[in-house]
N, C-alpha and C positions, 0 to 999 in steps of 0.2 A: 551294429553301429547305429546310433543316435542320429537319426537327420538334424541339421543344422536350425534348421526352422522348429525345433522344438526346446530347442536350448536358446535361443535368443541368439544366434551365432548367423553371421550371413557366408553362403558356400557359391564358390563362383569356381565355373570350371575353366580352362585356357585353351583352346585349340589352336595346336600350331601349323601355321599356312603353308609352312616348309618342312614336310617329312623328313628332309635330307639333310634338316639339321641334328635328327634321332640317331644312334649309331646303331646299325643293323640293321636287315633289309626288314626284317620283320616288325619294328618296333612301331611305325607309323600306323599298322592296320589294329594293334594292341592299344594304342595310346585312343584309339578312335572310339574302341570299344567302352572308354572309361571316361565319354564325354555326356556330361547330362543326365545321368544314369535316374539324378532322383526328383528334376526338374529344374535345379542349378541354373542358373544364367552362364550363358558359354558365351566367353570372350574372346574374339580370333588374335590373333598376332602373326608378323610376319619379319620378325627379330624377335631378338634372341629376350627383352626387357618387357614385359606385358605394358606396366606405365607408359613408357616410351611409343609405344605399338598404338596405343588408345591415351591420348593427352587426354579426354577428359575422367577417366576411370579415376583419378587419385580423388577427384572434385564430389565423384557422385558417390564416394566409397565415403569419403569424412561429411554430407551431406546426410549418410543414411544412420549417420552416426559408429561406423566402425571405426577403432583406431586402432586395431591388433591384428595382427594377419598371419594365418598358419600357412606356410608356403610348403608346398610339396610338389616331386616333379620324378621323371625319368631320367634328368640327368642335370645331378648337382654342380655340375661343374660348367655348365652351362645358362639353362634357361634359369632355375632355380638363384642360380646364381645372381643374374643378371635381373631378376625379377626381383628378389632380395634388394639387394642393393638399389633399385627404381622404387621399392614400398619407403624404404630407408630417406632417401630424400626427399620423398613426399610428406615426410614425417609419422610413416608409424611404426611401432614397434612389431617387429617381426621374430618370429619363430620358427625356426627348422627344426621339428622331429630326427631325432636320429635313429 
């Protein structure tokens, strides 16, 4: 895998402040593992919408000149979700992997 920082691409990780919103007891100590890994900026939240969680993130994100966002998560139906839809009316175009 290509670190982001070599492609022109900016990689920002999520850390969620509520394990119990992950389904399975195990999911919180795995999701921990995959925070930062390659020097990433880790974003906390404590809902389910990252934007929401951190009003100024949309600001510093179109600031740094991003306006496309690859969204990925542990549970699409969820935070993915909800983080989507917060990149979305902040205006920019987003992307889920399937």
């Amino acid at each position: 895998m290509t670190h982001p920082g070599t492609t022109g691409a900016t990689a920002l990780v999520v850390a969620d402040a509520q394990p119990n919103m992950l389904v399975g007891a195990g999911a919180a100590p795995e999701a921990a593992e995959l925070r930062g890994v390659l020097g990433e900026r880790v974003v906390n939240k404590s809902v389910s919408d990252t934007f929401a969680a951190n009003p100024p993130l949309a600001a510093e994100l179109w600031s740094a000149g991003v306006r496309r966002l690859v969204v990925v998560g542990l549970q699409s139906e969820h935070c993915v979700r909800a983080t989507s839809l917060g990149a979305l009316d902040a205006g920019f175009a987003v992307l889920l992997p399937s």
